[in-house]
Structure formats: structure tokens, C-alpha cells
N, C-alpha and C positions, 0 to 999 in steps of 0.2 A: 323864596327858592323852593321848590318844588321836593318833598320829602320822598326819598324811597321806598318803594311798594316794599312789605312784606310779599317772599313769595311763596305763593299757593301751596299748602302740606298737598305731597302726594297722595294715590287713591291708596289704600292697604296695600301691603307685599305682597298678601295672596292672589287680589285680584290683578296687581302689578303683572304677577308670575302669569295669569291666567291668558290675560291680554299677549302678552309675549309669544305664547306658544300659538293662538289662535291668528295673530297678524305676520309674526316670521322675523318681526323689522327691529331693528334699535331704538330704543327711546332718546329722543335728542329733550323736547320739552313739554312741558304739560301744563295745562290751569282753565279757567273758565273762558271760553267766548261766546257773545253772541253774534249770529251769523242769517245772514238772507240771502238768498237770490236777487237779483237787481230788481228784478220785474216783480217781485213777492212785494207784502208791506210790512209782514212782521217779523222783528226780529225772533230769535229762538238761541237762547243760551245752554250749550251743551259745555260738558266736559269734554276740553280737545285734549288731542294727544299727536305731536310731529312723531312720526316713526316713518327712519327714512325719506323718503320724499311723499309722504301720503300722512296729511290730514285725518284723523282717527276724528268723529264724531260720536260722546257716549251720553244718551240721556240723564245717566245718573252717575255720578262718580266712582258709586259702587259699581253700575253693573261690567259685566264681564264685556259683553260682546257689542260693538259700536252699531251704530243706528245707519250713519254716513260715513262715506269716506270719501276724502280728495285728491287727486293725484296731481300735484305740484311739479312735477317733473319737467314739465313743458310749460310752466310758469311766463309769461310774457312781461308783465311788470307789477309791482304793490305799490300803489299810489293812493296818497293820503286823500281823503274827503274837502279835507280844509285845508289846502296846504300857504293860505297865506295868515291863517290864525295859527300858525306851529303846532297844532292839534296833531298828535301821530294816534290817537285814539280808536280812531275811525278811517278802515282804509279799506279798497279794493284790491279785490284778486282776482287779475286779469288773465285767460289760458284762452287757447284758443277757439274753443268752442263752449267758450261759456265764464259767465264774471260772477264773483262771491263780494258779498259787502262783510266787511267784519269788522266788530267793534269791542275794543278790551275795556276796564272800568275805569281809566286811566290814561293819560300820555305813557309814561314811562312803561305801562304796562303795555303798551300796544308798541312804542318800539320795539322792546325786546320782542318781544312775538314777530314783528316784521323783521327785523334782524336776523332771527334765526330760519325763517320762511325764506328770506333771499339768502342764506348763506349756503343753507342745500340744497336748495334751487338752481345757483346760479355759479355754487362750488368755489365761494367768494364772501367774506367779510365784508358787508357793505360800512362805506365810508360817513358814518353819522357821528361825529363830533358829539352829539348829546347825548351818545349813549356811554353808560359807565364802564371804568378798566374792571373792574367784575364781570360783567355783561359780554365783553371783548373777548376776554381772555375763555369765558365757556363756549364764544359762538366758533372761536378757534380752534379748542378742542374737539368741538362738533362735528367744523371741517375737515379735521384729520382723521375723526373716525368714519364721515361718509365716504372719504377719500380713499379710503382702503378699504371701504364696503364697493364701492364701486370698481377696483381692478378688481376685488374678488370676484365679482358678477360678470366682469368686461372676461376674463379668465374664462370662467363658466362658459359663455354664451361664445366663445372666440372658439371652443374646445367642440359644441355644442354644435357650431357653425361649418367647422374644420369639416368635420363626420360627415355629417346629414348632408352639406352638400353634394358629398360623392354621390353619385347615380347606384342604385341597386336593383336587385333583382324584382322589385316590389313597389319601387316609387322611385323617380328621377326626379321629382321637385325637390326644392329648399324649404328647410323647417327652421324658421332662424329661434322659434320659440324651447325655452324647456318646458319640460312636462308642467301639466299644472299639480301635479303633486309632487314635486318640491320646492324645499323649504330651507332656508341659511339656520338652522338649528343644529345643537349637538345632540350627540347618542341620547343621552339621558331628555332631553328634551324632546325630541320625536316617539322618545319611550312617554310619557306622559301624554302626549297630543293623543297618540293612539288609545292610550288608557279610557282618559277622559272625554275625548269624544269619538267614540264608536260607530255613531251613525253619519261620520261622514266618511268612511273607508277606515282600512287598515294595512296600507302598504305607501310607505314615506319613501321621497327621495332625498339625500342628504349630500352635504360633505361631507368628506371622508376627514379623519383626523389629520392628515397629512394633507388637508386645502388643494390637493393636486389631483384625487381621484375624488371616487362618490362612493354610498353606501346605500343600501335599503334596509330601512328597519320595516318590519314584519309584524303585525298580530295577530294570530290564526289559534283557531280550536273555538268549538262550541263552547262544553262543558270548561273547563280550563282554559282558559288562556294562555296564550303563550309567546313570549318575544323571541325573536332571533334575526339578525343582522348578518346583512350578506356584501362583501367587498365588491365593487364595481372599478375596473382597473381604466384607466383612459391610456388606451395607445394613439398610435397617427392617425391610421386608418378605421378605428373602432375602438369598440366596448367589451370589455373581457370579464364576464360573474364571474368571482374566485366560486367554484364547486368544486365535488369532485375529480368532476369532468367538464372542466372549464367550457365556458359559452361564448361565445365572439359573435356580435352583434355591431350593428350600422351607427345606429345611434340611440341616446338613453331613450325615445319613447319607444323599439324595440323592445330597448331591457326592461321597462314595465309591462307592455304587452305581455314580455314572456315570460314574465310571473303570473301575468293575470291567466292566460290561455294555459298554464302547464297547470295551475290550479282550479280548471275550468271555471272560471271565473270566481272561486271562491276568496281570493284576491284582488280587493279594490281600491284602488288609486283614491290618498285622500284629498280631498278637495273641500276646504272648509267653509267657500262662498255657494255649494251646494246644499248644506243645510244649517244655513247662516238662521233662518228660520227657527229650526226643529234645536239649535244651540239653545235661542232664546225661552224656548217654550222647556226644554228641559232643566235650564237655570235656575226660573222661577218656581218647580218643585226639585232644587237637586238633591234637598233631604233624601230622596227616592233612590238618588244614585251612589251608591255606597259599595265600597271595594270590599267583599269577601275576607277572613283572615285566610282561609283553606285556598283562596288565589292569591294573595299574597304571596302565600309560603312558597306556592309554585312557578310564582313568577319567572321566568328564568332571560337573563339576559347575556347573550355569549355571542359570542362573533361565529361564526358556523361556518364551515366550509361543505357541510354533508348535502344532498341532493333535494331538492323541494320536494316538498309533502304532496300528495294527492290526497286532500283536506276533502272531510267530509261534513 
């Protein structure tokens, strides 16, 4: 009978936390795979990581920022290599414009990885008798947490959909997309993403604490830095900034626009697959990157309702 795998110690906390803020997603499982393209020859053993329905590929278990990614979402089928030697070792992943081979170090290891691969994929426990009530009982949990990551997003995009498809004075097409700068993080977490990485913008779009409206956290000033978070109210017909003197707009890429244009541009949308690059290259010396005490102390984190800066 076939012994139970130990399973794979996570990467560090830090780096855990790191990955977190840079990909957005929930961590459902993680451990080594090796992985090819069909048409390739060699395999290539990365540190995976399921977050949400996207495949995280990291060269090294330590580093921060993934090499590859996969987007499962649209998953067709995972089908075993040898499915009459009961091998679940070595399987494909089938999407529509394009197939992955992937191989774990082990059967049991590879079901569960298939397991949890068709559970978010396919919003469904698949029915594998050889897999453990251990195994079961986490790919269940799993489900129930994509299951409410997904109305939260359905939410989103429904809210998202509602707006933008009104015609306006500016555009009468449909945007069914959200901005690409936001993100399913909290307050204190978009306050870190902005921290840490700088050279990819400084203006997040968020949930609001209350999952029903949104928020934009802020990082501006030269010399000092400085956060401040601004309410985004969602009505029927539009998007209302808490300010002063409230702002009603069509839909949320209005309401980034008119941060970025009232700050003439000194406000920019952050978008992390833009310097996915200059991430990696700053990692590798972040001894360099080191937070100030004198900004520290100034950091200031407050919900604002005062008028936007003309940032210089």
C-alpha cells in the first residue's frame, strides 16, 4: 500500500505575505511541479502555487515574484498520461488554446494537485475514490472559499457592467472589464503593495470594508510619502468619491481617470504585470530598498474626505 506523501513545508511567511500582495489571489495549494509544454522536451520543476484559478510558476521557492503563470479558468480537462497503469503522477492540462504536461513526484502527489486543479476549475469536488478524507475535506474548503471569491467578483463585474453599459456623454460602448488596477486586497494590504513596490504606480483600486462599494488608496508626495484612502460609493446609475464635494461619475475607469487627470498625471494606476521585470531586478538587490525611520513616522493612513492634492 502506498505511503502518504509528507506535504511540502511552505515558502517563508515573508515571502508568503510578499506573493500575496503582488498576485491579489487566495492561496488554495502549493509544492513542487515539474511542467512542459507538449511540443517542448524538457521538463522544468518550478515552485507552484494555485491562487484562485491561476497557476503561479516561481523559479525558486524563495523568490518573491513568479517566472509563469497559468490561467485555469477555462480548463477543458486533466487527463492522466497513463491512465490504465493508475499513474495520476503525470497528467495534462487541457485549455483551449493550449496543453501543459505536468508531473508531481508521486501518484498521490499528483492527485491531490489534480484534485484541487479540477475543484477550482470546475467549482466541483471531483469524484476520485483514491483520494484521502484529509485531502477531501481541504479540496471542500477550497471550494467554498472560491465560491464566495467568485460572487464577490460576479458582484463586482455585475456592478461594474450595470454603469458602464449606460451610454454617456464620452463613450456609448460597453467596458465589461474593471480597471487593471484593482485588486481584492485590504486597506493595510494595498498600503504595503504601494510601499513596496513603487515603480509600478501609486493609486490602487480596492473593496471597500463593507464588500458593497470600493475605495482608492493613494501614495503621493516626493520627499515624504504619504497614504490616504478615498471612499468610492456605488449607486445605480454611477460612482460617487466621498470628497468634499462629492464627484459622480459613469464608471470606476472614470474614477481612476479623475485622479490621474486632476493630479495631472502625477497619479498612476498600479499595474503590477507592467513592471513584472524591474520587480525582479529590484529583489535581487532589495538590501537597497529600505523604508526611512523619518517616513515611517510620517506615514499617515486615514480615510480622507478632503479634496485631491495638485501633487507636485
Amino acid at each position: 500500500m502506498e505511503q502518504p506523501v509528507e506535504a511540502p513545508q511552505p515558502a517563508p511567511r515573508r515571502i508568503s505575505q510578499e506573493r500575496q500582495r503582488i498576485t491579489g489571489l487566495p492561496l488554495y495549494f502549493q509544492g513542487y511541479l515539474s511542467v512542459r509544454h507538449v511540443k517542448s522536451q524538457e521538463f522544468r520543476v518550478y515552485w507552484t502555487e494555485l491562487r484562485g484559478t491561476v497557476l503561479f510558476f516561481y523559479d525558486d521557492k524563495k523568490a518573491p515574484t513568479y517566472s509563469q503563470k497559468l490561467d485555469i479558468s477555462a480548463l477543458t480537462s486533466a487527463t492522466n498520461i497513463y491512465p490504465n497503469e493508475n499513474d495520476s503522477s503525470q497528467f495534462i492540462l487541457t485549455l483551449s488554446n493550449e496543453e501543459l504536461e505536468v508531473k508531481a513526484d508521486n501518484c498521490e502527489y499528483g492527485r491531490e494537485w489534480k484534485g484541487f486543479i479540477l475543484t477550482v476549475a470546475k467549482l466541483s469536488v471531483p469524484p476520485d475514490e483514491l483520494l484521502l478524507s484529509e485531502q477531501l475535506r481541504r479540496m471542500h474548503e477550497v471550494l467554498e472559499k472560491e465560491k464566495k471569491r467568485r460572487i464577490m467578483l460576479d458582484d463586482c463585474s455585475s456592478a461594474s457592467l450595470n454603469n458602464e453599459s449606460l451610454p454617456s456623454k464620452h463613450d456609448s460602448s460597453t467596458v465589461t472589464a474593471m480597471p487593471a488596477c484593482f485588486y481584492a486586497v485590504s486597506r493595510k494590504e494595498a498600503t504595503e503593495m504601494l510601499e513596496k513596490n513603487p515603480s509600478c504606480g501609486n493609486l490602487i483600486l480596492r473593496p471597500g470594508s463593507d464588500s458593497k462599494n470600493y475605495a482608492i488608496t493613494v501614495r503621493h508626495g516626493l520627499n515624504v510619502p504619504c497614504i490616504k484612502h478615498y471612499r468610492v460609493m456605488s449607486k445605480e446609475t454611477s460612482y460617487i468619491i466621498e470628497l468634499e464635494r462629492k464627484v459622480s461619475l459613469a464608471s470606476l475607469q472614470d474614477v481612476i481617470n479623475y485622479f490621474v487627470t486632476q493630479t495631472q498625471g502625477n497619479l498612476k494606476p498600479f499595474v503590477m504585470e507592467t513592471c513584472h521585470n524591474a520587480l525582479q531586478m529590484a529583489h535581487s538587490s532589495e538590501s537597497k530598498t529600505r523604508k526611512s525611520p523619518a517616513e515611517g513616522q510620517r506615514h499617515k493612513e486615514e480615510l480622507t474626505g478632503t479634496p485631491l492634492l495638485q501633487l507636485s
